[in-house]
PQR file of N, CA, C, O and H, with PARSE charges and radii, in Angstrom:
ATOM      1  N   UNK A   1      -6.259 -14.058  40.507 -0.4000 1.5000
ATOM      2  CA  UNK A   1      -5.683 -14.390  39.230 -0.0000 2.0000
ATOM      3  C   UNK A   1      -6.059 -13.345  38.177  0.5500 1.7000
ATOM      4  O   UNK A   1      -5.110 -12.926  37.513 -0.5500 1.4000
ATOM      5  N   UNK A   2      -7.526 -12.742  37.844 -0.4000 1.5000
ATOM      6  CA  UNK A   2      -7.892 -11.604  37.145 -0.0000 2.0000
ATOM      7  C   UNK A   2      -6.504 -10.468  37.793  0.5500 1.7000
ATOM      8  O   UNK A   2      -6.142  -9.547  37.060 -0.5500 1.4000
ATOM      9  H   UNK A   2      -8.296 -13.082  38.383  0.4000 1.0000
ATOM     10  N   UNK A   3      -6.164 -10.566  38.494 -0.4000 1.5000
ATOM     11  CA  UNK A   3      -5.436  -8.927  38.383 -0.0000 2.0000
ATOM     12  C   UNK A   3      -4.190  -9.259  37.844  0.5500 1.7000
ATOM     13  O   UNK A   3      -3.552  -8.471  37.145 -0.5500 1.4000
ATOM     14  H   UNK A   3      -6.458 -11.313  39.090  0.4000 1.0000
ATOM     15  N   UNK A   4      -3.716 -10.659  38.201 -0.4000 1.5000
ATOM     16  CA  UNK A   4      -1.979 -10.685  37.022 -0.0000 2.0000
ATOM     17  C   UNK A   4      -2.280 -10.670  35.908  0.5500 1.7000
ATOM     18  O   UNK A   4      -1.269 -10.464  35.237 -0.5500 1.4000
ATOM     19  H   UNK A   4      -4.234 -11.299  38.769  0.4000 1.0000
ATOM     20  N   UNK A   5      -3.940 -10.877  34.753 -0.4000 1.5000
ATOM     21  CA  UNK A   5      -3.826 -11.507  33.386 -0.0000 2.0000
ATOM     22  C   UNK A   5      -3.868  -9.648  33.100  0.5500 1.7000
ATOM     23  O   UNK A   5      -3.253  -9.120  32.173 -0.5500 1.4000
ATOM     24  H   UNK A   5      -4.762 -11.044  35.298  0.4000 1.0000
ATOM     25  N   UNK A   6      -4.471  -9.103  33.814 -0.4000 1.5000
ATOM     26  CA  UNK A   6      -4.791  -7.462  33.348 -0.0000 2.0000
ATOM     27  C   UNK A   6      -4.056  -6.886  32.729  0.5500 1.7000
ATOM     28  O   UNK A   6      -4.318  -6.354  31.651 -0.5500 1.4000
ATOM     29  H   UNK A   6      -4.970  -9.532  34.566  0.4000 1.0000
ATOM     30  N   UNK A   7      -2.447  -6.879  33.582 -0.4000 1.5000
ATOM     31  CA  UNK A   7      -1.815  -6.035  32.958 -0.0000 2.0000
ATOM     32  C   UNK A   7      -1.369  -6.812  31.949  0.5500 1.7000
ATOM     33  O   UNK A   7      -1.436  -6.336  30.815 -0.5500 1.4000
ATOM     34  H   UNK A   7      -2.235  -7.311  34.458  0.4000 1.0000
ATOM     35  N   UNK A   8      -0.891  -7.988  32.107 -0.4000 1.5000
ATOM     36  CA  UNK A   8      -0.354  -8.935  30.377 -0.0000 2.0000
ATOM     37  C   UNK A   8      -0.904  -8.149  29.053  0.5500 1.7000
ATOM     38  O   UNK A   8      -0.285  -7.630  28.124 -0.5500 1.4000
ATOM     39  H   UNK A   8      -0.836  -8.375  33.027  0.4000 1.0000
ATOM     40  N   UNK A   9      -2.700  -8.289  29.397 -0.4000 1.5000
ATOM     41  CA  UNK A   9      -3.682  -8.175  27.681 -0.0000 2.0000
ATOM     42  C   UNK A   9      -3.230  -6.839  27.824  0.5500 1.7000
ATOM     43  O   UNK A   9      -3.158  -6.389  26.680 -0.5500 1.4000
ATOM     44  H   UNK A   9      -3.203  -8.710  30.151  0.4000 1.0000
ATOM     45  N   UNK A  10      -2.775  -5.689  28.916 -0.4000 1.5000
ATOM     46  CA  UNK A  10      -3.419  -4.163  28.406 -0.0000 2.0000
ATOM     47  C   UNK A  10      -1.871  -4.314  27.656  0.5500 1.7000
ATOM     48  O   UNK A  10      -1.697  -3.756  26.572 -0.5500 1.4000
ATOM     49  H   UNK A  10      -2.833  -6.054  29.845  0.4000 1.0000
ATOM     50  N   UNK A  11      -0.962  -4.959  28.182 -0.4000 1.5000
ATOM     51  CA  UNK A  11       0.570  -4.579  26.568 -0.0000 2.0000
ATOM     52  C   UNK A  11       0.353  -5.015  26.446  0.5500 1.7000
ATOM     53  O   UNK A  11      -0.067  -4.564  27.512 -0.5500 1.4000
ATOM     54  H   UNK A  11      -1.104  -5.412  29.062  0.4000 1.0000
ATOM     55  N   UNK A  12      -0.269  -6.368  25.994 -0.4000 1.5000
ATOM     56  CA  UNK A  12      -0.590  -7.288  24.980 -0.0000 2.0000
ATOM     57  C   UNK A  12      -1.191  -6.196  23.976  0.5500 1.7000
ATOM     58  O   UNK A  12      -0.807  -6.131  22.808 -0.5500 1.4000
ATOM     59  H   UNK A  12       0.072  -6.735  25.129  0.4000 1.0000
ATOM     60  N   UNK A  13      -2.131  -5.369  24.495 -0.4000 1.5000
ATOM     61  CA  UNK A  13      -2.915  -4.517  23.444 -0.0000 2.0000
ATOM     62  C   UNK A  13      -2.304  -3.395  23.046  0.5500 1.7000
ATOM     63  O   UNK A  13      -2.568  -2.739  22.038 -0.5500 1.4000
ATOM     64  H   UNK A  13      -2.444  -5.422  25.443  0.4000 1.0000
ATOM     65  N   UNK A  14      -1.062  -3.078  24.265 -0.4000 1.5000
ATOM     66  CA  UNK A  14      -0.535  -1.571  23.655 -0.0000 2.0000
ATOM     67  C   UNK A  14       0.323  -2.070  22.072  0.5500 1.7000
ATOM     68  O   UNK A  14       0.348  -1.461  21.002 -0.5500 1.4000
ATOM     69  H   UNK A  14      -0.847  -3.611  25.084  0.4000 1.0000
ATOM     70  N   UNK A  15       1.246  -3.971  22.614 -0.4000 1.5000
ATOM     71  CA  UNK A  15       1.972  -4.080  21.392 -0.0000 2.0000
ATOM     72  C   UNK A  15       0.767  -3.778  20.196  0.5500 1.7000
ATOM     73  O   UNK A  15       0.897  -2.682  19.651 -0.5500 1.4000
ATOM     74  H   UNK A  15       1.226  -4.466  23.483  0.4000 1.0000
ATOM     75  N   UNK A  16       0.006  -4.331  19.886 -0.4000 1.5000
ATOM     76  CA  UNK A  16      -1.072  -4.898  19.040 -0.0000 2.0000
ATOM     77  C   UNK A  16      -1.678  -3.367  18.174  0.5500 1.7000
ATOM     78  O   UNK A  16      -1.954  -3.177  16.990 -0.5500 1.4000
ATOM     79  H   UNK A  16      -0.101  -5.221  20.329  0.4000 1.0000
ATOM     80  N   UNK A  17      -1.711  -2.590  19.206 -0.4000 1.5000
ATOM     81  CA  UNK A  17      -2.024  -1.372  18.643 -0.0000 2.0000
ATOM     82  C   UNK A  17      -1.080  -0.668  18.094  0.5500 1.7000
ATOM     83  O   UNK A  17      -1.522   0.091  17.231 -0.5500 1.4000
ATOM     84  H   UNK A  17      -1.486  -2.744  20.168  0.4000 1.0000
ATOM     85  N   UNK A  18       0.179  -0.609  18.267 -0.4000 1.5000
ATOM     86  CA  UNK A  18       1.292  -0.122  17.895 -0.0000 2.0000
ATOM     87  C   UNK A  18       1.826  -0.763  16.867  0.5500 1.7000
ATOM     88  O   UNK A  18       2.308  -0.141  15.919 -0.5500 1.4000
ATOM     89  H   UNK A  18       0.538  -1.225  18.968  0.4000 1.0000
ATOM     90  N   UNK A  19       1.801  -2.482  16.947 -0.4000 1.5000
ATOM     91  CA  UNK A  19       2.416  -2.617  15.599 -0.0000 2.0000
ATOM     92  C   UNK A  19       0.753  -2.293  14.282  0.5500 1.7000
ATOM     93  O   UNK A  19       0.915  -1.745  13.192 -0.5500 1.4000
ATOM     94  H   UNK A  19       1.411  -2.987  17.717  0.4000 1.0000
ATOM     95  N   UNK A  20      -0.289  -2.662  14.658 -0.4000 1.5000
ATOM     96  CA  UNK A  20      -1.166  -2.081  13.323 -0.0000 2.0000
ATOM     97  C   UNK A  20      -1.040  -0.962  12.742  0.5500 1.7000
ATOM     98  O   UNK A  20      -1.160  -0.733  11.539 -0.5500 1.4000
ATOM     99  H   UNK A  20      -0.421  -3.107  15.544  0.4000 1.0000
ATOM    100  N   UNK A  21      -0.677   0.106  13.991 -0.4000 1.5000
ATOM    101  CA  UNK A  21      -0.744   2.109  13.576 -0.0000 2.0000
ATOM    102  C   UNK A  21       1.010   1.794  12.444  0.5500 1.7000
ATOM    103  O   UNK A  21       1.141   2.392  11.376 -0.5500 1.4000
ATOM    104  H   UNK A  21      -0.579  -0.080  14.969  0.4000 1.0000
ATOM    105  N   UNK A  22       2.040   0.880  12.932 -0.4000 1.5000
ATOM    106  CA  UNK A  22       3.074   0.841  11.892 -0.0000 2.0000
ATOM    107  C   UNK A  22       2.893   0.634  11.107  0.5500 1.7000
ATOM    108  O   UNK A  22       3.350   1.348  10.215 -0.5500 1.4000
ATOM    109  H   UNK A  22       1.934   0.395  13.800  0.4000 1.0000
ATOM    110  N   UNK A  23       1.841  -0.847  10.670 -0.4000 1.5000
ATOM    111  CA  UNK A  23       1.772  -1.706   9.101 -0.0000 2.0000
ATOM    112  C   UNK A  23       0.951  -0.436   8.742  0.5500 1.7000
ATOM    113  O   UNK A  23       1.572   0.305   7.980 -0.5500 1.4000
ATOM    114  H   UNK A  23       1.469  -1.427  11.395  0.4000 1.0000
ATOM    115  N   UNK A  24      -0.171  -0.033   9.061 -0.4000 1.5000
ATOM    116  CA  UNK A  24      -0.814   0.950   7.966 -0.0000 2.0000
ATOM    117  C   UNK A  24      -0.165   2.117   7.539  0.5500 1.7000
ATOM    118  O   UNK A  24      -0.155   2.576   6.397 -0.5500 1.4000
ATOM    119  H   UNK A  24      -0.676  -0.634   9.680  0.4000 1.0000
ATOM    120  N   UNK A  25       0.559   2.714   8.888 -0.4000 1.5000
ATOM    121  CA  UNK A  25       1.539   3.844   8.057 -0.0000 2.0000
ATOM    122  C   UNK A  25       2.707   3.453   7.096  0.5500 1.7000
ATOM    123  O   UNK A  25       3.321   4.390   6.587 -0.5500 1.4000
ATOM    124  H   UNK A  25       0.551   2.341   9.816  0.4000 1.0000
ATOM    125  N   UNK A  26       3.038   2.335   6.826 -0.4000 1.5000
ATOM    126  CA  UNK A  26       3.950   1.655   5.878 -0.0000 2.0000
ATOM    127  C   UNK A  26       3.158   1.755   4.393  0.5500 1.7000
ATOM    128  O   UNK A  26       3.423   2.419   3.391 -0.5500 1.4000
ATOM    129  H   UNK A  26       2.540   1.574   7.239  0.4000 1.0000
ATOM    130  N   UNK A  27       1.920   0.676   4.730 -0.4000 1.5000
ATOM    131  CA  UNK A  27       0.795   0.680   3.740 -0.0000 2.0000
ATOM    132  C   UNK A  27       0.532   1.646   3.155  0.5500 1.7000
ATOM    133  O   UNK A  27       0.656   1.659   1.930 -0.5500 1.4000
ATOM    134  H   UNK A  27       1.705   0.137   5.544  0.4000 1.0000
ATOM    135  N   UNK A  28       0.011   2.940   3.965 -0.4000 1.5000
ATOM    136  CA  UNK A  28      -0.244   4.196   3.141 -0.0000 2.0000
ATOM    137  C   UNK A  28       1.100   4.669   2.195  0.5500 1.7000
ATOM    138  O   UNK A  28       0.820   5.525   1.356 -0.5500 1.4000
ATOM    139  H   UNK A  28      -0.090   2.930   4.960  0.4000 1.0000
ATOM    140  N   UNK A  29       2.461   4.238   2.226 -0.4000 1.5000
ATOM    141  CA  UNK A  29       2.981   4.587   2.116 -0.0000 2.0000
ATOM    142  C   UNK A  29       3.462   4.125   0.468  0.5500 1.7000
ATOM    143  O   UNK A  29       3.726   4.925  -0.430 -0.5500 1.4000
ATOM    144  H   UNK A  29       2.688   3.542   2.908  0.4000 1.0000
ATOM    145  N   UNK A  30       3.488   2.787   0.375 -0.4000 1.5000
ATOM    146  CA  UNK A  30       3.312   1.787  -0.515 -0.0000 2.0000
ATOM    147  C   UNK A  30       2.347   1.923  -1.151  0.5500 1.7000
ATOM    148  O   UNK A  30       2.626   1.792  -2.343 -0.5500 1.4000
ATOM    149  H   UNK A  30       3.274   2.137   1.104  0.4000 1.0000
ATOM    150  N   UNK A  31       1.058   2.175  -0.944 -0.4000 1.5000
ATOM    151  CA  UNK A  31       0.155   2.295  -2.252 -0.0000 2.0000
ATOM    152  C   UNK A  31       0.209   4.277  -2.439  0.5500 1.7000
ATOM    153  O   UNK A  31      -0.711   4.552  -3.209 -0.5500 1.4000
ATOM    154  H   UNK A  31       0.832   2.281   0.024  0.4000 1.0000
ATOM    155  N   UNK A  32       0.602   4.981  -2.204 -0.4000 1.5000
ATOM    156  CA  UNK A  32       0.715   5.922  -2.710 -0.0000 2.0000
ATOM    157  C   UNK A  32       1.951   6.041  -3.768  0.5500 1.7000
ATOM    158  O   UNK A  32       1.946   6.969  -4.577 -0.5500 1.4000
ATOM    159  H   UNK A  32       1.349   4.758  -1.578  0.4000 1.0000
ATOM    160  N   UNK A  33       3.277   4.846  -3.744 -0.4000 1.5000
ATOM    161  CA  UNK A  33       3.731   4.772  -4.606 -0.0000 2.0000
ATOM    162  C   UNK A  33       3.427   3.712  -5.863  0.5500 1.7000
ATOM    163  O   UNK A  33       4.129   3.510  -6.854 -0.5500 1.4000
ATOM    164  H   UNK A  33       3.280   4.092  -3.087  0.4000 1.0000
ATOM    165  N   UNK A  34       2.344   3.195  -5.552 -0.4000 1.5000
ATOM    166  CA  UNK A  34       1.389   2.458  -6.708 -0.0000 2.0000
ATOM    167  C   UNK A  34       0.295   3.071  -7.522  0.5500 1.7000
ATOM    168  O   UNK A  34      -0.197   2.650  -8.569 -0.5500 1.4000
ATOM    169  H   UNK A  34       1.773   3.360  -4.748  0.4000 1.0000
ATOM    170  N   UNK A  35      -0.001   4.185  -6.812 -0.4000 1.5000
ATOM    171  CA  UNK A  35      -0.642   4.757  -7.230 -0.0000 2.0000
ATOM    172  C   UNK A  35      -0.100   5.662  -8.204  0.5500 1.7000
ATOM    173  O   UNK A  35      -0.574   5.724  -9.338 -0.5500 1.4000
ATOM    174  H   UNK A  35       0.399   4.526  -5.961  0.4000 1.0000
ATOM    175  N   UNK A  36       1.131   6.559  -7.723 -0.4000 1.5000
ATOM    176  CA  UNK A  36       2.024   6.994  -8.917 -0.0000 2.0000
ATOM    177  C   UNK A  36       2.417   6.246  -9.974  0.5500 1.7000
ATOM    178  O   UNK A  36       2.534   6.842 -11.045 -0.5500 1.4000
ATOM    179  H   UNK A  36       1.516   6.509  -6.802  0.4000 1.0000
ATOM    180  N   UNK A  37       2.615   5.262  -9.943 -0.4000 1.5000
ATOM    181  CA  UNK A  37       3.670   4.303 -10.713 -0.0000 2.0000
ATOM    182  C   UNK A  37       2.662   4.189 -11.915  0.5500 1.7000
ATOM    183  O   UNK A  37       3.074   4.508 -13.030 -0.5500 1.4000
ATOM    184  H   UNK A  37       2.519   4.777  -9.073  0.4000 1.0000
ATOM    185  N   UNK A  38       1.026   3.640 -11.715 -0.4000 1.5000
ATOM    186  CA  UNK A  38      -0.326   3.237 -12.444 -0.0000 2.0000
ATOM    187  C   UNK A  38      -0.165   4.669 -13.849  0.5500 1.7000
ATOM    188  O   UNK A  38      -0.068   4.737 -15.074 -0.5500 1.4000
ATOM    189  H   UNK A  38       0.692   3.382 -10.809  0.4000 1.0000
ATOM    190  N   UNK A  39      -0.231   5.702 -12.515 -0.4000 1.5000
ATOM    191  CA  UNK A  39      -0.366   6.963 -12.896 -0.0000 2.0000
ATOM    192  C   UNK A  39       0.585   7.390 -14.625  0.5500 1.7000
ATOM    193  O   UNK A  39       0.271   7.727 -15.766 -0.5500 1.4000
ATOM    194  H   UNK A  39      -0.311   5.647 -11.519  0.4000 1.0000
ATOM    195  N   UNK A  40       1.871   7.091 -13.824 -0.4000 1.5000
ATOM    196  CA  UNK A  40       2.713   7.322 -14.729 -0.0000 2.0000
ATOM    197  C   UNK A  40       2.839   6.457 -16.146  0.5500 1.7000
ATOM    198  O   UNK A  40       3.434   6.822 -17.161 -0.5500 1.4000
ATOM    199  H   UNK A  40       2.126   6.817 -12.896  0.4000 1.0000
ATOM    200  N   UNK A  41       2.115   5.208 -15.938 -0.4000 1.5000
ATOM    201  CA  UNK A  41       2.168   4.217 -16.731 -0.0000 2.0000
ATOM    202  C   UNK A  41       1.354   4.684 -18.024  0.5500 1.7000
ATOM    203  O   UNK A  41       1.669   4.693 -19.214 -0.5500 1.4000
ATOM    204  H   UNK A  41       1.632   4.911 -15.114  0.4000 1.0000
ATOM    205  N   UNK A  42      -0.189   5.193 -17.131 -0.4000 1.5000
ATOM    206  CA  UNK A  42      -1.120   5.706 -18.054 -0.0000 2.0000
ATOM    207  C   UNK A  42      -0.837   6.600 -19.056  0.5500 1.7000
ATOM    208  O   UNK A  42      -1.395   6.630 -20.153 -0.5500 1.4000
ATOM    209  H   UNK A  42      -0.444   5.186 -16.164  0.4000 1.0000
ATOM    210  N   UNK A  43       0.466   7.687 -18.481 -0.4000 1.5000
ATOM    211  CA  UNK A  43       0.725   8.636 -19.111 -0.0000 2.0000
ATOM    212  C   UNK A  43       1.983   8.245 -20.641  0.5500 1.7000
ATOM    213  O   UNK A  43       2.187   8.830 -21.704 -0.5500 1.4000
ATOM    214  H   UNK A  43       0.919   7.662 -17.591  0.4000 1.0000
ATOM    215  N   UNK A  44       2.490   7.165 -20.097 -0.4000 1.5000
ATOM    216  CA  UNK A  44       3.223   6.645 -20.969 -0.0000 2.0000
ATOM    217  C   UNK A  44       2.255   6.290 -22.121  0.5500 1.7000
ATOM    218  O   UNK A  44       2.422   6.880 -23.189 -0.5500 1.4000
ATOM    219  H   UNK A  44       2.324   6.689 -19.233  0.4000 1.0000
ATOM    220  N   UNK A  45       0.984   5.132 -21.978 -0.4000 1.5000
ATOM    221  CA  UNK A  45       0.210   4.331 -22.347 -0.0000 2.0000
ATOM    222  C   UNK A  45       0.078   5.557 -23.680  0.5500 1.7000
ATOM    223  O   UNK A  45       0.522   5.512 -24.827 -0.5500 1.4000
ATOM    224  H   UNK A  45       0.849   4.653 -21.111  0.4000 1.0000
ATOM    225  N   UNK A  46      -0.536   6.372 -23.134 -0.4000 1.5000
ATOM    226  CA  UNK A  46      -1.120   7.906 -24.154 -0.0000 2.0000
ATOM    227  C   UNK A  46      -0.297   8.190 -24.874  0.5500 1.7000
ATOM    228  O   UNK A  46      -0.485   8.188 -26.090 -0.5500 1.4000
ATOM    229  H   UNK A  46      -0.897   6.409 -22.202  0.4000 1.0000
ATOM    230  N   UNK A  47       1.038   8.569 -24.226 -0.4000 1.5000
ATOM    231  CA  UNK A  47       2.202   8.880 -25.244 -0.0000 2.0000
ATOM    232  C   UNK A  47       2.439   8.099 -26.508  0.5500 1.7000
ATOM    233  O   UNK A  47       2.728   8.530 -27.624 -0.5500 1.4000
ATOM    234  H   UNK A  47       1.191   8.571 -23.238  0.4000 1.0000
ATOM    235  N   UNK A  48       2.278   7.018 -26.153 -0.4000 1.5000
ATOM    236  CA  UNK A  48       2.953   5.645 -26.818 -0.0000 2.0000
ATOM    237  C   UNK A  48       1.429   5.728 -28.363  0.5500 1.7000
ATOM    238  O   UNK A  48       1.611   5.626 -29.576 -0.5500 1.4000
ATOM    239  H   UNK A  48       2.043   6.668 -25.246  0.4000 1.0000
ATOM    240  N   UNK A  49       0.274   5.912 -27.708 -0.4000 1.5000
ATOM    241  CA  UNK A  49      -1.084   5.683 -28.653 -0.0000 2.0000
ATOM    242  C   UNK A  49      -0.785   7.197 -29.633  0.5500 1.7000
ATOM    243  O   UNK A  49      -0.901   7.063 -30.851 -0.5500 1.4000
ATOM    244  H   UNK A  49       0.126   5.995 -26.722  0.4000 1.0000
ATOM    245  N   UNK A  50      -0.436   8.497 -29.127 -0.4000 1.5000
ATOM    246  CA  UNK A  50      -0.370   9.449 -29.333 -0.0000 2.0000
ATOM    247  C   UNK A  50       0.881   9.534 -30.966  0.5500 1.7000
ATOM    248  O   UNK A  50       0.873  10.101 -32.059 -0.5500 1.4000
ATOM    249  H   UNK A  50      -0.342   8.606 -28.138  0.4000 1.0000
ATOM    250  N   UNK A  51       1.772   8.615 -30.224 -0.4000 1.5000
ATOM    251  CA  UNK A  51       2.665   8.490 -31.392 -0.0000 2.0000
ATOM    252  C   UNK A  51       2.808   7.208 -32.123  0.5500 1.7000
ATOM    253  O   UNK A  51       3.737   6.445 -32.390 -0.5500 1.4000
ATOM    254  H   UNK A  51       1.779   8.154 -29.337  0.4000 1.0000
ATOM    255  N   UNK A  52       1.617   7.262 -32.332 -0.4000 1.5000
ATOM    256  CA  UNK A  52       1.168   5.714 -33.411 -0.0000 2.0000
ATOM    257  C   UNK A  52       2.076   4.677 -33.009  0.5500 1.7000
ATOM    258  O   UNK A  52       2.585   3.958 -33.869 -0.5500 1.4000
ATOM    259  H   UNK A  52       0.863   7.882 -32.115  0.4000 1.0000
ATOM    260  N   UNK A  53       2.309   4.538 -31.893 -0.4000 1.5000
ATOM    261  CA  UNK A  53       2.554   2.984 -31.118 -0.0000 2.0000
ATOM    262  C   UNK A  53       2.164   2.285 -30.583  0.5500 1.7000
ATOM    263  O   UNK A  53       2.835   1.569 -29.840 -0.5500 1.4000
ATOM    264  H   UNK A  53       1.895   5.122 -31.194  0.4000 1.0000
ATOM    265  N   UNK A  54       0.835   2.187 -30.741 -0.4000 1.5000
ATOM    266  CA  UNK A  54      -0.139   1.682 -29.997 -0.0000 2.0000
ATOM    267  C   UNK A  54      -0.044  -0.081 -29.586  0.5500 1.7000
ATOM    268  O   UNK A  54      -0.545  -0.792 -28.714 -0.5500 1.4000
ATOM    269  H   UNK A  54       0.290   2.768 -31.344  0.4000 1.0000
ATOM    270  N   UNK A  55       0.944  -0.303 -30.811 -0.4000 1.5000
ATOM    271  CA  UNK A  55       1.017  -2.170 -30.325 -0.0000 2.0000
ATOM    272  C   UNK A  55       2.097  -2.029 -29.474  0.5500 1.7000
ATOM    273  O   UNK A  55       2.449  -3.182 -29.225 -0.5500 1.4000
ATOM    274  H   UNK A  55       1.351   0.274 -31.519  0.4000 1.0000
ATOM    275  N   UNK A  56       2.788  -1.288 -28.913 -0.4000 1.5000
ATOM    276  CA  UNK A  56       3.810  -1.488 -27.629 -0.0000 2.0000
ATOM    277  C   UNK A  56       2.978  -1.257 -26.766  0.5500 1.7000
ATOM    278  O   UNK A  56       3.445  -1.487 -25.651 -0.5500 1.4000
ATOM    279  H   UNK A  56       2.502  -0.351 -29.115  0.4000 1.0000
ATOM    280  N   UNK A  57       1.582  -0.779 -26.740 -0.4000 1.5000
ATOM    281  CA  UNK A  57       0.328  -0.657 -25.605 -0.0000 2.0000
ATOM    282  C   UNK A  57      -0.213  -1.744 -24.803  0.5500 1.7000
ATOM    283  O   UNK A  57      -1.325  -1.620 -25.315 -0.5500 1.4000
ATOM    284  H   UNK A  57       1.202  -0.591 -27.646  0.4000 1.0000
ATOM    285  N   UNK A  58      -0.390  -2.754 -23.941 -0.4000 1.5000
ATOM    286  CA  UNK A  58      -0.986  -3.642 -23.951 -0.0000 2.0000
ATOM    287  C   UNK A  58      -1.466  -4.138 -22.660  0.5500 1.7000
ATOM    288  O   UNK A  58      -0.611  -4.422 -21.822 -0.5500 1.4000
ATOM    289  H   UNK A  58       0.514  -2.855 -23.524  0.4000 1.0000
ATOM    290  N   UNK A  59      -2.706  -4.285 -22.371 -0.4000 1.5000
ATOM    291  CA  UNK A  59      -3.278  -4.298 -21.210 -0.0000 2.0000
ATOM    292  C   UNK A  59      -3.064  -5.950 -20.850  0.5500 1.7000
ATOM    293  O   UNK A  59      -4.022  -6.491 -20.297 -0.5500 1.4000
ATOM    294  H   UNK A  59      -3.401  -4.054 -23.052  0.4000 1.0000
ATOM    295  N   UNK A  60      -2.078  -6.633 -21.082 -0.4000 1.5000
ATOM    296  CA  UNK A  60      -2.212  -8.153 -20.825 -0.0000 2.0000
ATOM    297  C   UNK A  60      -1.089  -7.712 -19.447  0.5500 1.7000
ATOM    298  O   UNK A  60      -0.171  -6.895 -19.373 -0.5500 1.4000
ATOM    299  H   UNK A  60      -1.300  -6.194 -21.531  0.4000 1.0000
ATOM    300  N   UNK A  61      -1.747  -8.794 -18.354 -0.4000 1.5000
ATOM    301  CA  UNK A  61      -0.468  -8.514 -17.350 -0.0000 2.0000
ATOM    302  C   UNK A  61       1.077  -9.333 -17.186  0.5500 1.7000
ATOM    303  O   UNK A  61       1.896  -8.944 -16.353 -0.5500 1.4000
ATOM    304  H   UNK A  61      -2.493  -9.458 -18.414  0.4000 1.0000
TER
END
């Protein structure tokens, strides 16, 4: 009985490994456009303080 469950878990593990290596390369993918987005926000944030608008500024979420 050990030799039919063998091969099941080893694709059981190839799926398992293959779909994680997808979600994280998705992931990396997604917070590097959060990371821009923060980025760009900040730069607005400055602009906005820079030209005495500071109450359109507001760290409430």
């Amino acid at each position: 009985m050990a030799s039919t469950s063998a091969p099941r878990s080893n694709a059981a593990y190839g799926r398992i490994k293959s779909a994680a290596s997808t979600l994280c390369s998705d992931n990396q993918t997604i917070l590097a456009e959060i990371r821009k987005t923060i980025i760009m926000m900040k730069e607005i944030a400055v602009d906005l303080e820079r030209d005495h608008e500071s109450e359109m500024v507001s760290s409430d979420a």
